[in-house]
LUMKELUM-543616 format. One record per atom (N, C-alpha, C): residue in three letters; y, z, x. Coordinates in steps of 0.001 Angstrom, whole numbers. Atoms other than C-alpha are relative to their C-alpha. Example, Ala and Ser with C-alpha at 12.3 -4.5 7.8 and 13.67 -1.06 7.14 Angstrom:
BEGIN
GUKOL / Ala / -1190 / 0 / 890;
GUKOL / Ala / -4500 / 7800 / 12300;
GUKOL / Ala / 1200 / 0 / 900;
GUKOL / Ser / -1190 / -60 / -820;
GUKOL / Ser / -1060 / 7140 / 13670;
GUKOL / Ser / 1090 / 730 / -770;
% end
This chain:
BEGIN
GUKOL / Unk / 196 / -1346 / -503;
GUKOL / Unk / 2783 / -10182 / 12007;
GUKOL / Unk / -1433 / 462 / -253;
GUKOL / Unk / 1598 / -777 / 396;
GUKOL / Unk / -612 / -9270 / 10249;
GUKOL / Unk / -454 / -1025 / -1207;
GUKOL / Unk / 201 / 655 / 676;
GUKOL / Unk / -2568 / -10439 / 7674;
GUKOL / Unk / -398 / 631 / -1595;
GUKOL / Unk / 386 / -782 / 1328;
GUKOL / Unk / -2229 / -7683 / 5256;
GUKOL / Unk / 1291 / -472 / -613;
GUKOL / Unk / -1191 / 665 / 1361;
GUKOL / Unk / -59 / -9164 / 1791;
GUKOL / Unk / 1051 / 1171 / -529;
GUKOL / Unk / -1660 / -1370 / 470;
GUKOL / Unk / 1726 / -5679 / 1445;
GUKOL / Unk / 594 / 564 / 1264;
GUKOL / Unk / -542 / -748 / -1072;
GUKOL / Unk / 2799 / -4969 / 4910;
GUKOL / Unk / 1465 / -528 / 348;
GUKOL / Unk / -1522 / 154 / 42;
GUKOL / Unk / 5836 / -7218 / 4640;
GUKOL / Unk / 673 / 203 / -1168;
GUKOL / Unk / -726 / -619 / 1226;
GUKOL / Unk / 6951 / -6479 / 1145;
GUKOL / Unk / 593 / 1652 / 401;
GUKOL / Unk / -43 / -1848 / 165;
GUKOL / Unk / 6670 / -2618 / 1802;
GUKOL / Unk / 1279 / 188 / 931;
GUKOL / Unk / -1332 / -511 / -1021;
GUKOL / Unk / 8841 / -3206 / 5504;
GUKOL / Unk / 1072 / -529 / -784;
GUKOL / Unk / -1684 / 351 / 507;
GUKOL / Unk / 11396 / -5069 / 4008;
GUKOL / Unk / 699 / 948 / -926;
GUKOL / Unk / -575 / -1245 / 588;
GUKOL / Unk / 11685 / -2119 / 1513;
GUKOL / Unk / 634 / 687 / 710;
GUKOL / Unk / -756 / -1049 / -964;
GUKOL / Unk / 12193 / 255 / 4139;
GUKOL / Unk / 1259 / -467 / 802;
GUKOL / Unk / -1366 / 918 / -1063;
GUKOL / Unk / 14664 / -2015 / 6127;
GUKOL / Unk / 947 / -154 / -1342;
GUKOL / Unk / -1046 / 152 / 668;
GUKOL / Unk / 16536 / -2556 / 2793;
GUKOL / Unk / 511 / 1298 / -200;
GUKOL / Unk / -813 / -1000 / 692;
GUKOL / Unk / 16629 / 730 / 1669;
GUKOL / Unk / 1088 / 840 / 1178;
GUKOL / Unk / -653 / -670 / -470;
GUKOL / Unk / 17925 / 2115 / 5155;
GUKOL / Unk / 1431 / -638 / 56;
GUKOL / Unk / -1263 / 799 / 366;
GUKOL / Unk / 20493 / -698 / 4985;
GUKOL / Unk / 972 / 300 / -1202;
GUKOL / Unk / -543 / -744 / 1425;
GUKOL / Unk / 21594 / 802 / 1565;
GUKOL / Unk / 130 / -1724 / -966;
GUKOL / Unk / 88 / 1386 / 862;
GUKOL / Unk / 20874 / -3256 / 435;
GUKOL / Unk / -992 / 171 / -1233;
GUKOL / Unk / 623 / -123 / 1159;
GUKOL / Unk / 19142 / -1940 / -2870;
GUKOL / Unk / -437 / -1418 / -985;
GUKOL / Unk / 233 / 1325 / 844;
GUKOL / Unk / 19098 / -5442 / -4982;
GUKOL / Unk / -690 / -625 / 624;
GUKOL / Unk / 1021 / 702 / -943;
GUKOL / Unk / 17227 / -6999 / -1703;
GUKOL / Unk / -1116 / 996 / 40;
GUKOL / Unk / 1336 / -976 / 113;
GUKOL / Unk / 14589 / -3841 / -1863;
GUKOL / Unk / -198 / 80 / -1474;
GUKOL / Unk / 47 / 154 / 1400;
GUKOL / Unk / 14439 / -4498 / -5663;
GUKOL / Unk / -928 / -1255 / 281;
GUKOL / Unk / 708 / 1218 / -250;
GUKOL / Unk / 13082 / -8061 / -4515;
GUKOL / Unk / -972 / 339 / 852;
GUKOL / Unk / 913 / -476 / -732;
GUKOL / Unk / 11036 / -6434 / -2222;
GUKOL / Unk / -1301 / 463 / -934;
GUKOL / Unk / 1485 / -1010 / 719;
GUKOL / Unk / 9149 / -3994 / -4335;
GUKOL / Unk / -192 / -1349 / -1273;
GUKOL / Unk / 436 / 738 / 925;
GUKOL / Unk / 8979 / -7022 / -7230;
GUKOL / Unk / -1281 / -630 / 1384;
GUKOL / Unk / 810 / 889 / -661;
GUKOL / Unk / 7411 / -8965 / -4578;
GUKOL / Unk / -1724 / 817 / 447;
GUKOL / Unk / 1072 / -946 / -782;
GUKOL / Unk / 4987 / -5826 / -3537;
GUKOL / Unk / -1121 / 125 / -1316;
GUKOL / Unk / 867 / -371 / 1185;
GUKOL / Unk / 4219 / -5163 / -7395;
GUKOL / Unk / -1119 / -1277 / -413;
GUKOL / Unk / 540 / 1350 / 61;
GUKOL / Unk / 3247 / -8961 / -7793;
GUKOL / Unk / -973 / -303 / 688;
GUKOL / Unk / 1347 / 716 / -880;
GUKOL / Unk / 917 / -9278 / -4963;
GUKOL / Unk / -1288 / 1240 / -220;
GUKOL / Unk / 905 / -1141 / 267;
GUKOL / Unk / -659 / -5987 / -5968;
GUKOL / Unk / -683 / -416 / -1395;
GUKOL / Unk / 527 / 602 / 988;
GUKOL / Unk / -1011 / -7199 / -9516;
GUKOL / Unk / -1387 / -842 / -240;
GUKOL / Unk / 960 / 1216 / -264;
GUKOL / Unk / -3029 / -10393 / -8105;
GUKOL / Unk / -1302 / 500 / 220;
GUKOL / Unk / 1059 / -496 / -321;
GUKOL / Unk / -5477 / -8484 / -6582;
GUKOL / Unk / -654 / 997 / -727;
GUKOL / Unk / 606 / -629 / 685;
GUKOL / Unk / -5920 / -6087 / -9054;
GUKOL / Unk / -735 / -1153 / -1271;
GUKOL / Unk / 433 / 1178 / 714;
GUKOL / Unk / -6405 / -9308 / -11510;
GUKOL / Unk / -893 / -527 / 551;
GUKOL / Unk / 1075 / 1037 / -763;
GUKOL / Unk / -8941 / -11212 / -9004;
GUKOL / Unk / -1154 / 1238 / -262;
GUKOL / Unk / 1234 / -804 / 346;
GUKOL / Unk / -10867 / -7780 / -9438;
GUKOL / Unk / -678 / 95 / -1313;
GUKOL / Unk / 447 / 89 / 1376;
GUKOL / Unk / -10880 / -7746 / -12652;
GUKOL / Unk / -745 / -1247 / -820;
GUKOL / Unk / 1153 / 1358 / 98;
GUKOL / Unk / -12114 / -11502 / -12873;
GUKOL / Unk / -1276 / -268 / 514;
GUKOL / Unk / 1120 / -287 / -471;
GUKOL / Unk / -14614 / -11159 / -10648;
GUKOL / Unk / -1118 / 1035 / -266;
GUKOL / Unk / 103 / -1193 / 838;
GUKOL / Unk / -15608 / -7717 / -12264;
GUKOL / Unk / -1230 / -586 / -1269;
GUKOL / Unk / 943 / 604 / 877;
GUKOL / Unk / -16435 / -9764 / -15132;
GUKOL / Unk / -423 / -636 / 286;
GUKOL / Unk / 1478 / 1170 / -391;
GUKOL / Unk / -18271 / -12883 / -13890;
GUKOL / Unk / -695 / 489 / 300;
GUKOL / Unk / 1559 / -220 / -735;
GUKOL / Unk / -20660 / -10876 / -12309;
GUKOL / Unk / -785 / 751 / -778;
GUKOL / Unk / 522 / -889 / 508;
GUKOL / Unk / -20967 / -8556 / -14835;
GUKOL / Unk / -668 / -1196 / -1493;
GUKOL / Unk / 485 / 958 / 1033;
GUKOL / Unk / -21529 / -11821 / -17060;
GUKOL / Unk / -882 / -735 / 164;
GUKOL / Unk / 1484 / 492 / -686;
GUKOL / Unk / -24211 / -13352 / -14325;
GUKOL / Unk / -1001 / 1094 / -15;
GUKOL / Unk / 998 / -1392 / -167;
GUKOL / Unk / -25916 / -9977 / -14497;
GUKOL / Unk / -464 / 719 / 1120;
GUKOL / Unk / -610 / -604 / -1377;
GUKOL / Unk / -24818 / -9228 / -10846;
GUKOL / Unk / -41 / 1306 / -199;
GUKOL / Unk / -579 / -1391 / 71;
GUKOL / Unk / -23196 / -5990 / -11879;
GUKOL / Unk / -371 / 731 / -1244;
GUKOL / Unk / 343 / -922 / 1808;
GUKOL / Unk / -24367 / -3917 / -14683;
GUKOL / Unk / 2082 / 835 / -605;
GUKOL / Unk / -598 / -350 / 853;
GUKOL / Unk / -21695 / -3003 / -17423;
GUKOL / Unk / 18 / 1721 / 767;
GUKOL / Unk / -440 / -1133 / 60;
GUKOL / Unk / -19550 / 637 / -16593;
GUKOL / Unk / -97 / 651 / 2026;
GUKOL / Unk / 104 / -67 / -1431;
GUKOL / Unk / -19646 / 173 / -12733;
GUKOL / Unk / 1865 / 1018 / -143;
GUKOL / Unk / -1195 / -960 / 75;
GUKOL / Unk / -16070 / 1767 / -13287;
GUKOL / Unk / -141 / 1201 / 168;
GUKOL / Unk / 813 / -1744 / 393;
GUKOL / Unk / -17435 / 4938 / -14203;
GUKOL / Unk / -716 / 391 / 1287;
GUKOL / Unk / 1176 / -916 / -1108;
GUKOL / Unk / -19680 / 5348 / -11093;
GUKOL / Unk / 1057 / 1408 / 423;
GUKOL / Unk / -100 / -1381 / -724;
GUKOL / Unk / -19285 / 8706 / -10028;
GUKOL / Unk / -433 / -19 / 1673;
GUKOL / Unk / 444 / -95 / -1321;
GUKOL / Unk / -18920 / 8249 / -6013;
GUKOL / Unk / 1358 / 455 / 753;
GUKOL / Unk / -1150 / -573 / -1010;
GUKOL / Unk / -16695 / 9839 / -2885;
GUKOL / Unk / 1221 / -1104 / 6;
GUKOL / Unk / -997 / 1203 / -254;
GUKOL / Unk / -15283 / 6378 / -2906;
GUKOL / Unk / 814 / -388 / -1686;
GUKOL / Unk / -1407 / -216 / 1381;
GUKOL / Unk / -13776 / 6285 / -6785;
GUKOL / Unk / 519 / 1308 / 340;
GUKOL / Unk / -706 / -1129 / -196;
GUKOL / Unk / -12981 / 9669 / -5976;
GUKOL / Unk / 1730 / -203 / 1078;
GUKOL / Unk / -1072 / 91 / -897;
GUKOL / Unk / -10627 / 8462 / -3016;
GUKOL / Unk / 1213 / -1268 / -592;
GUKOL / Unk / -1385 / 801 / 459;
GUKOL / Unk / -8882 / 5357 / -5204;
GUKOL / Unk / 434 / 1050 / -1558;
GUKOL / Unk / -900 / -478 / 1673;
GUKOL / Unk / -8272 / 7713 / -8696;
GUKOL / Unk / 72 / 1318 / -126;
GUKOL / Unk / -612 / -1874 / 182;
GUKOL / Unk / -7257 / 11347 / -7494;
GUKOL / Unk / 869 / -136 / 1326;
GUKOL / Unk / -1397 / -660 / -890;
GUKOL / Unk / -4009 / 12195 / -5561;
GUKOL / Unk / -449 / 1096 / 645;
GUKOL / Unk / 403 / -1819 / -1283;
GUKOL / Unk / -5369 / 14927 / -2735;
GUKOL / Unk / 1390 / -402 / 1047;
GUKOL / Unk / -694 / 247 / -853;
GUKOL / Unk / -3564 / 15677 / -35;
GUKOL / Unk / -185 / -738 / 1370;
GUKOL / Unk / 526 / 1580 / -832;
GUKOL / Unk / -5357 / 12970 / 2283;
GUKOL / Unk / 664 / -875 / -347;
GUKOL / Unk / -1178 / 1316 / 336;
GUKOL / Unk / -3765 / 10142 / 120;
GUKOL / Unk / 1401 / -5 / 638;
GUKOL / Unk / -1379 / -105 / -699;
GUKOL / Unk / -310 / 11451 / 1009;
GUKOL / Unk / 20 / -481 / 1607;
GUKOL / Unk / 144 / 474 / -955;
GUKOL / Unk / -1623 / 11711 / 4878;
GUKOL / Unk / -242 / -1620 / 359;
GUKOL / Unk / -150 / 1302 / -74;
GUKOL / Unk / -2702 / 8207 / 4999;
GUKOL / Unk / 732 / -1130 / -47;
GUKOL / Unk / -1080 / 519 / 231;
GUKOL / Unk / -27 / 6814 / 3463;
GUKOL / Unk / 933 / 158 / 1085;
GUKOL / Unk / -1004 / -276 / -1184;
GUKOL / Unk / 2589 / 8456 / 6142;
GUKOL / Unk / -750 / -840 / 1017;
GUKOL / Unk / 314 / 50 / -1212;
GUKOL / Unk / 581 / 7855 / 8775;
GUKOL / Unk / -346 / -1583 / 184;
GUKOL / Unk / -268 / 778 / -79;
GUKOL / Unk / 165 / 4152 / 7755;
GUKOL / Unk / 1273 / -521 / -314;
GUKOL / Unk / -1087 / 675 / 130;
GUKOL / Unk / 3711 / 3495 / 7095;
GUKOL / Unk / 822 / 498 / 1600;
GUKOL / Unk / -550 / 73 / -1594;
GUKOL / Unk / 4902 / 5261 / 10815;
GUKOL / Unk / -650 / -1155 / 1060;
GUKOL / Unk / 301 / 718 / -637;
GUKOL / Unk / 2399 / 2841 / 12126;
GUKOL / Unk / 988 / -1757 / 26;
GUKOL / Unk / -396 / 883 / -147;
GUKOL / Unk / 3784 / -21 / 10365;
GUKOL / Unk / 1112 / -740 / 84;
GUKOL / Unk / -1265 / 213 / -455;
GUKOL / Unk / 7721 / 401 / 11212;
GUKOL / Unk / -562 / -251 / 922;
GUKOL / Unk / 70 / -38 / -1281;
GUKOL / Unk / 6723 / 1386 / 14555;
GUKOL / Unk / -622 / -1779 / 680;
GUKOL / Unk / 324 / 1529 / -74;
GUKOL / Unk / 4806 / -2144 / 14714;
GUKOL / Unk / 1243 / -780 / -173;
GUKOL / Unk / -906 / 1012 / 770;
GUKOL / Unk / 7266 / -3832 / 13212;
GUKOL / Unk / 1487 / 26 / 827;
GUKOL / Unk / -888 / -516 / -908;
GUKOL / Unk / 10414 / -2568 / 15270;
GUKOL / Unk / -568 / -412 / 1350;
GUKOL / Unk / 454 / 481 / -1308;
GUKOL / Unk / 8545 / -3150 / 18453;
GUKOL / Unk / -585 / -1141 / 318;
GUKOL / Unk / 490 / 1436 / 12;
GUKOL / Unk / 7404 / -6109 / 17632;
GUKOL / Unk / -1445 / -412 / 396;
GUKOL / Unk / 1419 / 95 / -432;
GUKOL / Unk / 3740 / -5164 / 18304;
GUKOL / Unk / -1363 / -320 / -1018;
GUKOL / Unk / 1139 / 780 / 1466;
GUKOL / Unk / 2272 / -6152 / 14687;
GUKOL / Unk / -1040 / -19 / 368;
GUKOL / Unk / 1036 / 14 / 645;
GUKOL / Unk / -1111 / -6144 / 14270;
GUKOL / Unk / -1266 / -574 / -407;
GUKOL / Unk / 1050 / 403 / 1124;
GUKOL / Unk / -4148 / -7453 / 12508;
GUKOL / Unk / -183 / 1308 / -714;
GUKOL / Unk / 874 / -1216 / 703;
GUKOL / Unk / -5333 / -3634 / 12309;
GUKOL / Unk / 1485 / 774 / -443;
GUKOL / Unk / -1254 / -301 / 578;
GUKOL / Unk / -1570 / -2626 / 11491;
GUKOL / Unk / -312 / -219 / -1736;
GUKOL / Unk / 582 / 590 / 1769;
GUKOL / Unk / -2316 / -4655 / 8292;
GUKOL / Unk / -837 / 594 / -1001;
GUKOL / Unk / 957 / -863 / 392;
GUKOL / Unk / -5232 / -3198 / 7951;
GUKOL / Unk / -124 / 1359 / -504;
GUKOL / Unk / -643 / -1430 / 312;
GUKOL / Unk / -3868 / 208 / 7960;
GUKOL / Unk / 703 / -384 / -1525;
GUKOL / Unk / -444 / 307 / 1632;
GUKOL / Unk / -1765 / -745 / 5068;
GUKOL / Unk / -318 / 118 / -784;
GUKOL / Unk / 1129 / 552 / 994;
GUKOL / Unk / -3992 / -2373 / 3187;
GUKOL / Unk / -871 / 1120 / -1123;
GUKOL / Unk / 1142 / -1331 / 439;
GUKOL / Unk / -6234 / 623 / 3040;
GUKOL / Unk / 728 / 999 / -995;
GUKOL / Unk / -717 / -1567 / 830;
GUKOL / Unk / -3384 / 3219 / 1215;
GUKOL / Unk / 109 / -1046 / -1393;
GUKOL / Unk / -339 / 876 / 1126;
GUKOL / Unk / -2857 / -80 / -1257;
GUKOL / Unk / -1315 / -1097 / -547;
GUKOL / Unk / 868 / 885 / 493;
GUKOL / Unk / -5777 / -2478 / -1806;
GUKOL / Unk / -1058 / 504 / -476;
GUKOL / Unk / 895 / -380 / 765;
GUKOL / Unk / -8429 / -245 / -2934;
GUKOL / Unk / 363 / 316 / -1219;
GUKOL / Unk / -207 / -479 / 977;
GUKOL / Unk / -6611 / 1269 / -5566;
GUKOL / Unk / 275 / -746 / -1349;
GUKOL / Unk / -577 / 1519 / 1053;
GUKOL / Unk / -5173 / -2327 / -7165;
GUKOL / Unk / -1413 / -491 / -34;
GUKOL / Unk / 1613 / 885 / 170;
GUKOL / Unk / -8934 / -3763 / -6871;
GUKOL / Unk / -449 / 782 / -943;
GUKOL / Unk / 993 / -648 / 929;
GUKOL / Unk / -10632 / -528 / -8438;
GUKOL / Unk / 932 / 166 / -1497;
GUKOL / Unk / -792 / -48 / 1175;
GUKOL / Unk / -7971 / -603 / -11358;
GUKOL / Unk / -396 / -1278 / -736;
GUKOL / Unk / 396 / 1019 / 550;
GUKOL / Unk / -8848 / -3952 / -12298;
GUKOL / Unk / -1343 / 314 / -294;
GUKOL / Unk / 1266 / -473 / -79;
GUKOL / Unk / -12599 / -3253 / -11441;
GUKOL / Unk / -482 / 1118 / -1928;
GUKOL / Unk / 323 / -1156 / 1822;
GUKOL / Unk / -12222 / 37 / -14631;
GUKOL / Unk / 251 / -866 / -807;
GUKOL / Unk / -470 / 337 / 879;
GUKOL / Unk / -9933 / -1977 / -16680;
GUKOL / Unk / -1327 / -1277 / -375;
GUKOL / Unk / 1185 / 811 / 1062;
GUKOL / Unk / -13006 / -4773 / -17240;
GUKOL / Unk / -1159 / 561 / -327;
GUKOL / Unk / 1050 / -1132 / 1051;
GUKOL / Unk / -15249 / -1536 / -17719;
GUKOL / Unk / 897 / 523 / -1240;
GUKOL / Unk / -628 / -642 / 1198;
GUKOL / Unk / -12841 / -782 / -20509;
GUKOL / Unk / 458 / 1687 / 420;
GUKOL / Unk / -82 / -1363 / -701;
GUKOL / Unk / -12184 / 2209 / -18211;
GUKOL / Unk / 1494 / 247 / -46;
GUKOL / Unk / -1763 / -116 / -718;
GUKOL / Unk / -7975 / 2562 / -18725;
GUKOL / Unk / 552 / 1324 / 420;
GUKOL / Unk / 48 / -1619 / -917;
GUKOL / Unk / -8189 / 6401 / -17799;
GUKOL / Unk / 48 / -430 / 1435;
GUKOL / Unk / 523 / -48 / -1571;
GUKOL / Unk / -9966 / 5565 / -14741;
GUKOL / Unk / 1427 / -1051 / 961;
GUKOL / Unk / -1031 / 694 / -563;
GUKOL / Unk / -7286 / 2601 / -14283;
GUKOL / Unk / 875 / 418 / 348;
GUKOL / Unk / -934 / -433 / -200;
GUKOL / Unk / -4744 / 4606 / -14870;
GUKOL / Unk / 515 / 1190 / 1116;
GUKOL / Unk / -87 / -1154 / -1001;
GUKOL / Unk / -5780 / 7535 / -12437;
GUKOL / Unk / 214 / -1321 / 1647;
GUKOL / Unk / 300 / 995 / -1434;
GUKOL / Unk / -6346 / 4244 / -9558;
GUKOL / Unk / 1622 / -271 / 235;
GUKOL / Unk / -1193 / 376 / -336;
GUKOL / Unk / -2643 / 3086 / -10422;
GUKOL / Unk / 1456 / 1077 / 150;
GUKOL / Unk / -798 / -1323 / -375;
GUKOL / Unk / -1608 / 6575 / -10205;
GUKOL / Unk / 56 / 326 / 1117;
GUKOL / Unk / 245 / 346 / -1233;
GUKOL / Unk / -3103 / 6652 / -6589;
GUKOL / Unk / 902 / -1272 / 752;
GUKOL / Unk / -854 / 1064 / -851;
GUKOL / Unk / -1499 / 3405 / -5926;
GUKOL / Unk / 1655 / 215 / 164;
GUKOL / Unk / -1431 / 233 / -372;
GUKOL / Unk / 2093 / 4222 / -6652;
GUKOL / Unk / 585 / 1332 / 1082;
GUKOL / Unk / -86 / -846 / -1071;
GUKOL / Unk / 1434 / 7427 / -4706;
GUKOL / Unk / 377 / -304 / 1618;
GUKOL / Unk / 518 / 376 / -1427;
GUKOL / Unk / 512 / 5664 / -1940;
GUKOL / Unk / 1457 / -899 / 780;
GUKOL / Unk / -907 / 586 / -362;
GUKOL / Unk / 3475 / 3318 / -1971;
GUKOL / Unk / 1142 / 776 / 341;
GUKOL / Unk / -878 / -852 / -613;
GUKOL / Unk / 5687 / 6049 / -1980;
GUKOL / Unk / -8 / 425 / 604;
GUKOL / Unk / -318 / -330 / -1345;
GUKOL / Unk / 5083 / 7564 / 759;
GUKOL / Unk / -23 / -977 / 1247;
GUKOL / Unk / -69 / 1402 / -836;
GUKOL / Unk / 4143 / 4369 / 2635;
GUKOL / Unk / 1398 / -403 / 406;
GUKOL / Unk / -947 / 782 / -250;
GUKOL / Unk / 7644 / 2977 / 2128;
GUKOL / Unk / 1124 / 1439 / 416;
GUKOL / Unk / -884 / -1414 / -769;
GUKOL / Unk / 9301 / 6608 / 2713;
GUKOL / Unk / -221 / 152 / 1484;
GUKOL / Unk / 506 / -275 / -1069;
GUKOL / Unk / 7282 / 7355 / 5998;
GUKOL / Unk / 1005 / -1096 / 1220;
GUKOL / Unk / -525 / 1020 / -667;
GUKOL / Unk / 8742 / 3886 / 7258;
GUKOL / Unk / 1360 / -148 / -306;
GUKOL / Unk / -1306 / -572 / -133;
GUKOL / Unk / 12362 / 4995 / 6091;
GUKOL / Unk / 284 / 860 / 1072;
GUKOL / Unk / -243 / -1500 / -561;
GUKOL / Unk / 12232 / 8121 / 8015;
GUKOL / Unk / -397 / -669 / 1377;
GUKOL / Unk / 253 / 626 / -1347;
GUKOL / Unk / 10432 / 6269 / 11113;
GUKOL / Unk / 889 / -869 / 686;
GUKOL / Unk / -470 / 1315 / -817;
GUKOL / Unk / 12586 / 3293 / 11462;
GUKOL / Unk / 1688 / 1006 / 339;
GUKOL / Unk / -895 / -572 / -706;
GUKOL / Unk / 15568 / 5879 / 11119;
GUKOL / Unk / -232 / 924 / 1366;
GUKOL / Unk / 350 / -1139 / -1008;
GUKOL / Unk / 14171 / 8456 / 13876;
GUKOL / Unk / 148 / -1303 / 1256;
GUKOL / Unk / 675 / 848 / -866;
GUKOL / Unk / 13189 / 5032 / 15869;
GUKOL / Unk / 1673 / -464 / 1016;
GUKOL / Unk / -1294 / 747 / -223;
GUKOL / Unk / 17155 / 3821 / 15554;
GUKOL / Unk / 882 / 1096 / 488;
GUKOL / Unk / -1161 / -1569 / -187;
GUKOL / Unk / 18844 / 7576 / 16611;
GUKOL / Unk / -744 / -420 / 1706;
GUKOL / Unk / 369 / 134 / -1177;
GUKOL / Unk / 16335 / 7096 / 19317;
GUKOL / Unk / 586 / -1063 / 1423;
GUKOL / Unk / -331 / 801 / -641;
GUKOL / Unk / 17553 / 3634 / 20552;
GUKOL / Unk / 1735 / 120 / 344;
GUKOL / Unk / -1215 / -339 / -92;
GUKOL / Unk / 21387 / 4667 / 20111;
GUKOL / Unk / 213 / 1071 / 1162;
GUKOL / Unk / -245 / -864 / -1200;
GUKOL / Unk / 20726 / 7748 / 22514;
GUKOL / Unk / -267 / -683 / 1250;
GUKOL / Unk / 605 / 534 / -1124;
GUKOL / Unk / 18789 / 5625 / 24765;
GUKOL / Unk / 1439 / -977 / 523;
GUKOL / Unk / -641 / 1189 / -349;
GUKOL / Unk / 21598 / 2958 / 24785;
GUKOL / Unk / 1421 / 785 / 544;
GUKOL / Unk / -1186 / -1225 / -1007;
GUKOL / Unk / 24533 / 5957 / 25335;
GUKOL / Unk / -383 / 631 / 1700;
GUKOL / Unk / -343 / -318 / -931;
GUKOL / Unk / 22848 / 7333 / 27837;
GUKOL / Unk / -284 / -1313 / 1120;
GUKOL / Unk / 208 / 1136 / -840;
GUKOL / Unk / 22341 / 3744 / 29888;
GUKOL / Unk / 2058 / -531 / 454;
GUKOL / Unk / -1544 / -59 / -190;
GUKOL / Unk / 26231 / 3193 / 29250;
GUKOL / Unk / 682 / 1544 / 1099;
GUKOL / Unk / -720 / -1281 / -721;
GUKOL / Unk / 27091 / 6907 / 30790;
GUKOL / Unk / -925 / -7 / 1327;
% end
């Protein structure tokens, strides 16, 4: 479908949870936390090598820019984004019109926030981490809600459509 690593963890959430299959959206979100993990870990390795080639100067965590601002504070943008990439990526996903930039969408409410968490945590930054993975689980929640609420609106839709084809 795409080539973003949380866009099928997250649907299968939403498809389990409207299913009421909870123990299969349990395997879901393990699978979502795990690949989020990775990437917050590859940041954090990379973080340091460079900061150990003398690439990156020591407390890059800390920068003060619009862009830490957008992975380690909850506004009400994060929320928007989130919805508005999880209606995209039922709606994909249901129609079978997937993506690259579907993915992409994703990606964006979840991969900055797991990178710059790693990124603080090898500035010794676990505030800053903790505000990034505060952002991230934000993000998932509405992500995987948005695409509850879509795939149901999507399925009332196809049931009317299919009554009125029968009548």
């Amino acid at each position: 479908m795409s080539l973003s690593p949380d866009l099928a963890p997250a649907n299968a959430m939403a498809v389990d949870q409207a299913a009421g299959a909870f123990r299969r959206m349990g395997k879901a979100l393990l699978t979502l936390v795990v690949g989020l993990m990775v990437g917050m870990f590859v940041a954090l390795v990379l973080t340091l090598g460079l900061q150990a080639l003398g690439v990156l100067d020591s407390g890059t965590g800390a920068i003060n820019d619009p862009l830490v601002a957008y992975v380690t504070v909850v506004a009400p943008v994060t929320i928007v984004v989130a919805v508005l990439a999880g209606i995209a990526a039922m709606a994909a996903f249901v129609t079978d019109q997937g993506t690259t930039a579907v993915g992409v969408a994703i990606s964006v409410t979840t991969i900055p926030a797991a990178a710059y968490a790693g990124v603080a945590l090898a500035d010794g930054e676990l505030s800053l981490a903790m505000d990034a993975l505060r952002v991230l689980a934000v993000n998932v929640v509405f992500l995987v809600l948005a695409q509850v609420v879509t795939l149901a609106i999507l399925r009332a839709w196809q049931r009317r459509k299919d009554q009125r084809a029968v009548a």
